[in-house]
VOGU-3710 file (C-alpha; in Angstrom, 3 decimals, decimal comma):
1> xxxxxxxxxx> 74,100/-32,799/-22,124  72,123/-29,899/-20,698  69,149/-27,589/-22,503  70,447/-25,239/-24,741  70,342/-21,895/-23,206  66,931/-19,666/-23,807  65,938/-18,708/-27,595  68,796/-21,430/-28,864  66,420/-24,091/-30,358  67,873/-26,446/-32,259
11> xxxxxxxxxx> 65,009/-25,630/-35,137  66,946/-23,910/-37,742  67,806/-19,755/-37,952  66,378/-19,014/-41,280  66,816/-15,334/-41,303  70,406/-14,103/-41,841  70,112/-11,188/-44,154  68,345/-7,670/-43,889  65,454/-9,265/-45,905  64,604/-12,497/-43,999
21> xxxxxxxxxx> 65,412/-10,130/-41,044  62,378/-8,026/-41,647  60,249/-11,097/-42,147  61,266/-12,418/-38,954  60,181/-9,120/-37,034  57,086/-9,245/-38,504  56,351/-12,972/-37,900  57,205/-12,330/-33,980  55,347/-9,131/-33,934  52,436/-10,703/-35,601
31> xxxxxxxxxx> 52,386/-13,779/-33,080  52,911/-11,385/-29,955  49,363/-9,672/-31,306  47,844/-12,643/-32,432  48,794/-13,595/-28,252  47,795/-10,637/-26,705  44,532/-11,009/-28,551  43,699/-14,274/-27,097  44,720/-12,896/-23,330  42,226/-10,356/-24,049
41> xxxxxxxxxx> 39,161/-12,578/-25,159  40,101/-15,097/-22,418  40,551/-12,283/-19,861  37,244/-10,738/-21,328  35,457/-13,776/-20,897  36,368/-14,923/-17,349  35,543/-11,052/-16,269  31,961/-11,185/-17,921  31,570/-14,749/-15,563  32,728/-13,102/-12,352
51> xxxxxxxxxx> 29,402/-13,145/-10,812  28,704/-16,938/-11,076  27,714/-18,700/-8,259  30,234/-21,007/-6,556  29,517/-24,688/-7,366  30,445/-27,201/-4,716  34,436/-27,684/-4,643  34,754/-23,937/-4,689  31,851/-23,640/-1,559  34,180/-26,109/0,327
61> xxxxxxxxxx> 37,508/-23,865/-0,204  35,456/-20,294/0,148  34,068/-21,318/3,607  37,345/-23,604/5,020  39,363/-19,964/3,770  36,693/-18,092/5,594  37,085/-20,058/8,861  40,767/-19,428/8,730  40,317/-15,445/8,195  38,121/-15,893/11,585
71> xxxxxxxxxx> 41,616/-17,826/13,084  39,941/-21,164/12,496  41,992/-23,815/11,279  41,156/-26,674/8,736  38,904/-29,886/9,356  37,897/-28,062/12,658  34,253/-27,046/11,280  34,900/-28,383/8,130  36,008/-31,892/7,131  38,016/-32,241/3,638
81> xxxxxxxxxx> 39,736/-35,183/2,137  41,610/-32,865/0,355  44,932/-31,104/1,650  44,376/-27,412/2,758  46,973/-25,542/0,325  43,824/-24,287/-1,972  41,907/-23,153/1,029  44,667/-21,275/1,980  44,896/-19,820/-1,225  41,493/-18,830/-1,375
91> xxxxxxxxxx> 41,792/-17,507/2,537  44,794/-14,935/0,821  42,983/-14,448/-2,629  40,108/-13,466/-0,290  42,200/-11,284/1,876  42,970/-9,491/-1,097  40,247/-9,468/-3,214  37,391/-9,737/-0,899  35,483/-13,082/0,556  32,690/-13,159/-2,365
101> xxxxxxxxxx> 32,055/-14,617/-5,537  33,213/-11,858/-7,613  36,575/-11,517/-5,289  37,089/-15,623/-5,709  36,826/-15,662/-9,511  39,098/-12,181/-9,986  41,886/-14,371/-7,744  40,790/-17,173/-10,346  41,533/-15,040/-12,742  45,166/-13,268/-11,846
111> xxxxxxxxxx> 46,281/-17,668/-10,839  45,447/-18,389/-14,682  46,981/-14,737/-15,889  50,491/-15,771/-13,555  49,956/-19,392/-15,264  49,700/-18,282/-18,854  53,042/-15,830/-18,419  54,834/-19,261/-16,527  54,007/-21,261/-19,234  55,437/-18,620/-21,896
121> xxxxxxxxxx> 58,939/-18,641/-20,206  58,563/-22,071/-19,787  57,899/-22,743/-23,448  60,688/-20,057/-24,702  63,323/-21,301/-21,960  62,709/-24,902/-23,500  61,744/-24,031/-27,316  61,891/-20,601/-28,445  60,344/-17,464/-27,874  57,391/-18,758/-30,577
131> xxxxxxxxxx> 57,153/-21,664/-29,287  56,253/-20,051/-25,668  53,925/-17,372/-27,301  52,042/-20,446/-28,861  51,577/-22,518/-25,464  50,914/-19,572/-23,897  48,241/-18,891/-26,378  46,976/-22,325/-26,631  46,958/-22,355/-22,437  44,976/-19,328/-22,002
141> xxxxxxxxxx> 42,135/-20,595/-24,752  41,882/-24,552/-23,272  42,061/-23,646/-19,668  38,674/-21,236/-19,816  36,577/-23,959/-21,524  33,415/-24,910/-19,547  33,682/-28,350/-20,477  36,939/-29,066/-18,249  34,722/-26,580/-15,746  37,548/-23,802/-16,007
151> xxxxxxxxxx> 35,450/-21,115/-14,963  35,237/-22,343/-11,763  38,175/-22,347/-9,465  39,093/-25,846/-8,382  42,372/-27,036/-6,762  43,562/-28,002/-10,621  44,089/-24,534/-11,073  46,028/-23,996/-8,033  47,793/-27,396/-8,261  49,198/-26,205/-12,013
161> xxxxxxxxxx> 51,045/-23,111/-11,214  53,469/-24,108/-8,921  53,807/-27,121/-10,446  55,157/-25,010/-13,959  56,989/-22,819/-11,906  58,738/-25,486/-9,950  59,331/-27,031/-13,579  61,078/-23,615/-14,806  63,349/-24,029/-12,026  64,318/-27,488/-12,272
171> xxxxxxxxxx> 65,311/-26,887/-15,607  67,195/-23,876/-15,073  68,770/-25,142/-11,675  70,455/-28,191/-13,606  71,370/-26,470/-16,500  73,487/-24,131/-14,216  74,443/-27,013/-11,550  72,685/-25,113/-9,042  71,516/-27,014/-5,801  69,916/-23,840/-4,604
181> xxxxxxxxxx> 67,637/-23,700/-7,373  66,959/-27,598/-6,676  65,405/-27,041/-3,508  63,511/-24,155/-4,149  62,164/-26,155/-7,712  61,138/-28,477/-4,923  59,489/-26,604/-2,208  57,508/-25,613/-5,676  56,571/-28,957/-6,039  55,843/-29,941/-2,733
191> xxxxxxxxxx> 53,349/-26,631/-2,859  51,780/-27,968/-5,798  50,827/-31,569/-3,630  49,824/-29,215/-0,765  47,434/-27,922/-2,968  46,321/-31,261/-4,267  47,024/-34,594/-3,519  47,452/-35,152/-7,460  50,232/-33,139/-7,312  52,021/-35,906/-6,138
201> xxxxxxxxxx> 52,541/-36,797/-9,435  54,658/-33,972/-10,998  56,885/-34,115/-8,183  57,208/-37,919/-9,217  57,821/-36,238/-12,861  60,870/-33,859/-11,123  62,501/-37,219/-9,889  62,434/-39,093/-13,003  63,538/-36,078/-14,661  66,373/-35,638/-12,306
211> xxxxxxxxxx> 67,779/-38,667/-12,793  67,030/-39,363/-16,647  68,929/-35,944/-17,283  71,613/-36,989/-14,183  72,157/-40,712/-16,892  72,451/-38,352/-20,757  74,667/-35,984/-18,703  76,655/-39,033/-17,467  76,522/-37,629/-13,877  77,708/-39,781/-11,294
221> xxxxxxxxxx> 75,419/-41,493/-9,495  76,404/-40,199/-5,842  75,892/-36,533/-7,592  72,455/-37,718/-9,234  71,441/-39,045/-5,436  72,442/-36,010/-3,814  70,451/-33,420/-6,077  67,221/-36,087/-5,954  67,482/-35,902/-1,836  67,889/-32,193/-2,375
231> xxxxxxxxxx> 64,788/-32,078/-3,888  62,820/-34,382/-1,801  64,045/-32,253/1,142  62,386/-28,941/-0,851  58,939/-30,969/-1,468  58,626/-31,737/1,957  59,182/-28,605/3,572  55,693/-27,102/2,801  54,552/-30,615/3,784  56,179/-30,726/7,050
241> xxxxxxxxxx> 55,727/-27,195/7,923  51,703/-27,535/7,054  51,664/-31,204/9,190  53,524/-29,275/12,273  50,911/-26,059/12,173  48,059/-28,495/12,157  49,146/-30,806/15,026  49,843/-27,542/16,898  46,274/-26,327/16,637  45,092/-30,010/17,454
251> xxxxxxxxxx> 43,392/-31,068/13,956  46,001/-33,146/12,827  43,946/-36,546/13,691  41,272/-35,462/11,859  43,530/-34,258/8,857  44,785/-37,754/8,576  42,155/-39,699/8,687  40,269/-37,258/6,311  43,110/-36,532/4,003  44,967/-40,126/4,260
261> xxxxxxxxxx> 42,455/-42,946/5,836  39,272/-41,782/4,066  40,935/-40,436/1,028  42,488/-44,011/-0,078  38,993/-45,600/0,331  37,457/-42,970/-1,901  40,153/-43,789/-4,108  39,212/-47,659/-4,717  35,941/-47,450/-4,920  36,154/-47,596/-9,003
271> xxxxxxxxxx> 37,547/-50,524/-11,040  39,830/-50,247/-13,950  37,675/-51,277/-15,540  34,766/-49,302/-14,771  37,456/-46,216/-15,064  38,202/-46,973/-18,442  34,441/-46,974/-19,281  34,365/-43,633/-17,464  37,025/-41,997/-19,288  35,954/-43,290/-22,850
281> xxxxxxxxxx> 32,871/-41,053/-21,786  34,662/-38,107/-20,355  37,572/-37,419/-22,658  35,984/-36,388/-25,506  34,150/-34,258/-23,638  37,135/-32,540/-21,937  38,258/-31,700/-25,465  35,217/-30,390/-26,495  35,310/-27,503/-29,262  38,919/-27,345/-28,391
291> xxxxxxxxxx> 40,017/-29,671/-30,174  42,052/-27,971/-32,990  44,577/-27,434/-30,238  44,768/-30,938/-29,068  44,941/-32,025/-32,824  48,213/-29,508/-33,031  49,204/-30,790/-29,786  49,300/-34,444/-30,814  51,056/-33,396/-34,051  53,550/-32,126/-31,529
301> xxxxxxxxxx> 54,144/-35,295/-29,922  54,707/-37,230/-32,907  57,452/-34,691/-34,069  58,501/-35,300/-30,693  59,056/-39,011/-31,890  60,494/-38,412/-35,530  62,432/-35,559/-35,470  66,213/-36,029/-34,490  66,573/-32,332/-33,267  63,996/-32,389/-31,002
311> xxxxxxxxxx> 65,177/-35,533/-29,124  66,930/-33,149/-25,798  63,434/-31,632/-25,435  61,055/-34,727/-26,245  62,594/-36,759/-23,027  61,297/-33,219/-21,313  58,121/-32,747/-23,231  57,010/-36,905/-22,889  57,999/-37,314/-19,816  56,030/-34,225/-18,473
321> xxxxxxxxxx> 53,114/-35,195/-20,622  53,197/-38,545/-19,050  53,269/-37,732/-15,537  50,309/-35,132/-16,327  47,850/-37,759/-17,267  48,544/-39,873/-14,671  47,484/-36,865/-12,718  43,980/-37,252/-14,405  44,032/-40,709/-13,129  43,554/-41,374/-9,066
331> xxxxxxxxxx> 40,888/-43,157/-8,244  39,742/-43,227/-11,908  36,593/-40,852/-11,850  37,934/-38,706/-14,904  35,924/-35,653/-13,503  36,161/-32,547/-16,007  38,152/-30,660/-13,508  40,691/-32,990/-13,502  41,872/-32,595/-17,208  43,448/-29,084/-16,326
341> xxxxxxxxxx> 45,676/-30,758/-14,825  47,106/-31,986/-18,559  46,423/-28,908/-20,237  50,255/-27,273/-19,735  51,385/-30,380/-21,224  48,819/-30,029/-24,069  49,799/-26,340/-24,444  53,782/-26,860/-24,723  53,569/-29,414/-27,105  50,945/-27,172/-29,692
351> xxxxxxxxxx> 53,680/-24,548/-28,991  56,294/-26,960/-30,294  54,259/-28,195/-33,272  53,565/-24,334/-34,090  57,064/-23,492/-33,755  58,580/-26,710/-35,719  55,548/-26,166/-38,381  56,844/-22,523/-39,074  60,879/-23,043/-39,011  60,154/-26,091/-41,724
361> xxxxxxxxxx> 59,005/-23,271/-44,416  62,363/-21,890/-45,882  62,640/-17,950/-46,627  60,562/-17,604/-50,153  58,345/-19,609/-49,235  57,076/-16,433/-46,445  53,412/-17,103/-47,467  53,060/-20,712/-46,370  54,330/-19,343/-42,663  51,402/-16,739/-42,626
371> xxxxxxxxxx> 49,247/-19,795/-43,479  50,387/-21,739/-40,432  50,164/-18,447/-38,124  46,091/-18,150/-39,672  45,853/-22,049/-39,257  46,869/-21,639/-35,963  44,744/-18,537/-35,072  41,674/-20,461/-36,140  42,496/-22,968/-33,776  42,810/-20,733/-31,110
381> xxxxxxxxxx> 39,199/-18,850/-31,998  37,544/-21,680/-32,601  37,016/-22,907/-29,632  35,915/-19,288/-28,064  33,879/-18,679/-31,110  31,731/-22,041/-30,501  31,369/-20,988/-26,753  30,689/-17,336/-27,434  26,822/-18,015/-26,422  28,261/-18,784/-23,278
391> xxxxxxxxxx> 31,251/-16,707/-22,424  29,481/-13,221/-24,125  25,774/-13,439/-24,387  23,806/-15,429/-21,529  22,616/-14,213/-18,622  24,580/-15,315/-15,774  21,963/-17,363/-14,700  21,197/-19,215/-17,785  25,217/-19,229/-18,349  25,083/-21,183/-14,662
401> xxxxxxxxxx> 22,405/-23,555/-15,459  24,372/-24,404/-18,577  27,400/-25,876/-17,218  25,811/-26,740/-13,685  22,289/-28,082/-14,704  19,794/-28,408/-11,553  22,354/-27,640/-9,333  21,156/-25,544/-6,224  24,152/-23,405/-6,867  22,269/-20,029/-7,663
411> xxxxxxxxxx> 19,983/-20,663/-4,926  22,345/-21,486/-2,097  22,630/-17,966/-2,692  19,762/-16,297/-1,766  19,431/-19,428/1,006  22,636/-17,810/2,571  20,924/-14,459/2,363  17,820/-15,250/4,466  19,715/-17,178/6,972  22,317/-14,272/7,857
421> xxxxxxxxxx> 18,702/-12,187/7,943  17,087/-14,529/10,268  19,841/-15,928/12,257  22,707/-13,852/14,598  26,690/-14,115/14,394  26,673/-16,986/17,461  23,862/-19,012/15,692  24,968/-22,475/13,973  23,458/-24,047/11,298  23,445/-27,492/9,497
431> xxxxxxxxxx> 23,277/-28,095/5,949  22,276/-32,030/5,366  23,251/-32,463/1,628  26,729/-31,470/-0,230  26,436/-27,607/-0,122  29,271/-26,240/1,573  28,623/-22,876/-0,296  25,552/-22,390/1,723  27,868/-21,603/4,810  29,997/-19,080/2,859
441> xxxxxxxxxx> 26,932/-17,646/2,043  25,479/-17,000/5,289  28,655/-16,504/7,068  27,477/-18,902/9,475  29,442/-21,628/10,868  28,378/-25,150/10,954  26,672/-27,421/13,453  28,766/-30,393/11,793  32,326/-30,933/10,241  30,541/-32,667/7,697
451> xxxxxxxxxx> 30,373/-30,314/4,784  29,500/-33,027/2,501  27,716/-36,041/2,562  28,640/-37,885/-0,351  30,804/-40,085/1,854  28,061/-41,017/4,676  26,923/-42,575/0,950  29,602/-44,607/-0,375  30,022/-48,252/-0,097  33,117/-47,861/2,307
461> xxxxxxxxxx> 33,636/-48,968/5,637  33,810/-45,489/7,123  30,201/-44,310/5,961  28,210/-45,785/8,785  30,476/-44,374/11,400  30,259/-40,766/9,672  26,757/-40,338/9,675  26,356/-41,603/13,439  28,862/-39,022/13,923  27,202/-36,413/12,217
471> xxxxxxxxxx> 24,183/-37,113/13,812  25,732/-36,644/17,253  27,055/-33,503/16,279  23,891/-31,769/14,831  21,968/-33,032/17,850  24,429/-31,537/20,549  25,230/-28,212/18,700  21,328/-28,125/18,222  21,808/-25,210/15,141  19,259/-22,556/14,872
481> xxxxxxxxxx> 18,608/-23,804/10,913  18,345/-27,051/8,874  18,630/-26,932/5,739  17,515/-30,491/4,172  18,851/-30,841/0,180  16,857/-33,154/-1,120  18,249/-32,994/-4,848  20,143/-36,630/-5,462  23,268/-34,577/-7,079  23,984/-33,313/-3,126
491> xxxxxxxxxx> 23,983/-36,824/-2,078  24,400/-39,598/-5,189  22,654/-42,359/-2,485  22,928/-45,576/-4,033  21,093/-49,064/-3,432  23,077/-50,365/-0,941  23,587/-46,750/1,081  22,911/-46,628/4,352  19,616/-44,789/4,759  20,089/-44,089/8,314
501> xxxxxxxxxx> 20,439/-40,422/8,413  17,908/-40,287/6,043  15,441/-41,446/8,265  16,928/-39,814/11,372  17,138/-36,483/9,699  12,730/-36,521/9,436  12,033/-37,545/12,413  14,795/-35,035/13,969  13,364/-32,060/11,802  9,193/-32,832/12,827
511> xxxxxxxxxx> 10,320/-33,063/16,544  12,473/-29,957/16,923  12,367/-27,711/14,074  9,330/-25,963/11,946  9,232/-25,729/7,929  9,849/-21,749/7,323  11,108/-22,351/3,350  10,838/-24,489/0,563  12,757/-24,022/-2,852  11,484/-26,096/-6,137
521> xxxxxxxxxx> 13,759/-26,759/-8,731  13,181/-28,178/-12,321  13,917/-27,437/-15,806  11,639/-24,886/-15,727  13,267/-22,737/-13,495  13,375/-22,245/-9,804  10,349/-21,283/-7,542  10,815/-19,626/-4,172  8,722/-19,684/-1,114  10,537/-17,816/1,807
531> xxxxxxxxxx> 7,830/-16,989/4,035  5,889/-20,619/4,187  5,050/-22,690/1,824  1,313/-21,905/0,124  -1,426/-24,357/0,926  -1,556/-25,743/-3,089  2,367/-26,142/-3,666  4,326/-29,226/-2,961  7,764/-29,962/-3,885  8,962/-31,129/-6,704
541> xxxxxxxxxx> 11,261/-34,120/-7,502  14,486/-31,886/-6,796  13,896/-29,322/-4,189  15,446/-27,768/-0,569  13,621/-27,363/2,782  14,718/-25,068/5,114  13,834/-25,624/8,855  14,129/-23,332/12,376  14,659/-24,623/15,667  10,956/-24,782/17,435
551> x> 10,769/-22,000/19,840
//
């Protein structure tokens, strides 16, 4: 049978006379402040962080978006073995905001606003209107936390809002038998894989969904195939329409080997073994000081299992929560970004474990519902109390080299700087090392597609045939700077890596180019020498050298 229209949860009405009336206006007025509250820290926070450097997976989308502002399509200049719907994002955030750091994290921050409000009418569409206020709530707190790296703007981000507005859709578009809304709940879902290849996996959660809702309503199975091809047709649109644009610009080779061929190799280089290990590591982590709302959220999922009037919205709830780990899972590296992806999933079922806890307490027993609003509050503070060192008091700086460690991020700044001072528009350059901000930086385009070098690295069969081609492509571009990374986070070389552009890249740089910058980095801090290096300084264990072509 279909979802109960919006605000019509099967949780009891407990308020029928002028009395339990009141109480029930002041219950929904206090959650609505208790939400907006939490928007405002959360919105506070994220504006205070504006000016941090871009780590790596944000350099990559900033400069591919870049390149397209200048008419330049994907895997042209830059190679990616991810699809180009977040780059394309960023290239209209930037449009609209402007191509910086600040402009990148203020589009960050109206994609996790529009999220929050999706997951609201999501949660009251499905629930009730507390039940949306509380996943909201609970949304807006777990998806700034710097331990799933949610002040940064990765594809996870931009996978999970079309992904929970395709899901409003669906829901809405079989409740009213509509094959219009189908499709367009697809081409939401298809958007969400464009983004993403993860996001393959909730549009495997909109066909299981399809049809387990097609078998309770008893719909006949021609009727259940036709609205699953409906919305197969809708996910492949964006698909389609992005594979046609590419081949018409001539990149579509490179976009499948990069996004298809490469990208299934990087995806078995782990065991399950190994991933399990990895995860056992990582997950607790991911929770972090958070976890008050993942303790309400798996309180939520066992009412999900024991309580008979919950069973319509449990398929909904378990089957979405399923589909959103598996997310987590490809390739099994369990990297901190990747959790956001299970965070709406986390969020609707705290909202449902809020709501249930509240409509269990029968009118005279008021006071035990303002304890379970305050329980729930302190969940939600928690988590932005613990972090408040980070989110309200450091420095930007020391907030960066909290969450990024060594990482040259902060200094591929000023590197971008003194290249655009020392170089002209037509000049290339080459980064050797995984820095792809340094190019958005300098708003210089690169000598090589090869952005990154972690896969010249890998054990995979690929990795000798990348570096001899990124070799080839340095040495005919001939760019007016090098910039050598020699930090091991920019390259994670391994025993059995090939060492060949290693050893090609010193004798390259002593025959052609001069040393005009060296920056050393250690726990100390970061030391910079822009105009030579001095006669007593040498580099430390983690440092960057930048070169100039030889006159």
């Amino acid at each position: 049978m279909p979802l109960n229209p919006p605000n019509s949860l099967c949780l009891r009405q407990l308020f029928v006379n002028p009395k339990q009336a009141r109480y029930q206006n002041v219950f929904r007025l206090a959650l609505w402040l208790l939400f907006g509250a939490t928007l405002v820290a959360v919105t506070w926070a994220r504006i205070r962080l504006l000016g941090l450097p871009l780590e790596r997976d944000e350099g990559e989308y900033a400069y591919t978006g870049q390149l397209l502002l200048q008419g330049i399509p994907p895997y042209k200049l830059a190679y990616s073995m991810k699809f180009p719907g977040t780059a394309a994002s960023y290239a209209l955030l930037m449009s609209i905001f402007g191509d910086t750091t600040t402009g990148i994290h203020l589009g960050l921050i109206v994609i996790n606003l529009v999220t929050v409000g999706l997951i609201f009418f999501l949660g009251r569409y499905l629930l009730s209107e507390l039940a949306g206020l509380a996943a909201a709530a609970a949304y807006g707190v777990i998806s700034l936390m710097p331990y799933v790296l949610a002040q940064a703007a990765h594809a996870t981000h931009f996978v999970v809002l079309p992904a929970i507005a395709g899901t409003s859709i669906l829901l809405r578009a079989l409740d009213r038998q509509s094959r219009i809304l189908i499709l367009a709940s697809g081409c939401l879902f298809g958007l969400a894989l464009l983004m993403k290849q993860p996001g393959l996996f909730f549009v495997l959660f909109g066909i299981v969904y399809l049809f387990s809702r097609g078998r309770s309503e008893h719909v006949k199975l021609r009727q259940s195939a036709l609205r699953s091809l409906i919305f197969l047709l809708g996910v492949t649109v964006p698909l389609l329409v992005t594979c046609l644009l590419l081949w018409n610009v001539g990149v579509f080779e490179q976009f499948w080997f990069w996004t298809i061929k490469y990208a299934g190799q990087y995806g078995s280089q782990v065991s399950i073994a190994d991933g399990l290990r990895i995860l056992a590591n990582n997950l607790p982590n991911a929770v972090g000081t958070a976890w008050p709302i993942w303790g309400i959220a798996a309180s939520g999922l066992v009412m999900c299992m024991v309580n008979r009037t919950l069973r319509t919205r449990a398929v909904f709830l378990t089957t979405f929560a399923f589909f959103s780990i598996l997310a987590v899972c490809p390739g099994f590296y369990f990297r901190p970004h990747y959790f956001i992806l299970v965070l709406p999933a986390v969020s609707l079922l705290a909202g449902l474990a809020v709501a249930a806890a509240l409509d269990t307490i029968r009118f005279g027993a008021q006071n035990f519902r303002f304890v379970v609003l305050l329980l729930f509050g302190f969940a939600l503070a928690w988590p932005i109390w613990a972090e408040a060192d980070f989110f309200f008091e450091r420095p930007l700086a020391e907030a960066n080299r909290m969450v990024n460690g060594t990482n040259p991020f902060l200094e591929s700044i000023k590197i971008g700087e003194y290249i655009r001072a020392q170089s002209s528009v037509s000049d290339t350059i080459a980064v050797l090392g995984s820095e792809p901000q340094i190019y958005f930086y300098s708003r210089r385009h690169s000598a090589t597609g090869y952005i990154y070098t972690y896969g010249l690295m890998e054990p995979q069969p690929y990795a000798h045939q990348m570096q001899q081609e990124m070799m080839r492509e340095i040495e005919t571009a001939h760019p007016k700077f090098l910039v050598m990374v020699v930090v091991n986070k920019s390259w994670l070389a391994g025993r059995d890596s090939d060492q060949s552009i290693l050893r090609w890249a010193d004798a390259y740089c002593d025959a052609n180019y001069e040393e005009v910058g060296l920056i050393n980095i250690s726990d100390r801090g970061t030391d910079y020498y822009l105009s030579g290096r001095p006669p007593n300084v040498t580099p430390t264990a983690d440092h960057i050298l930048i070169y100039r072509r030889k006159a």
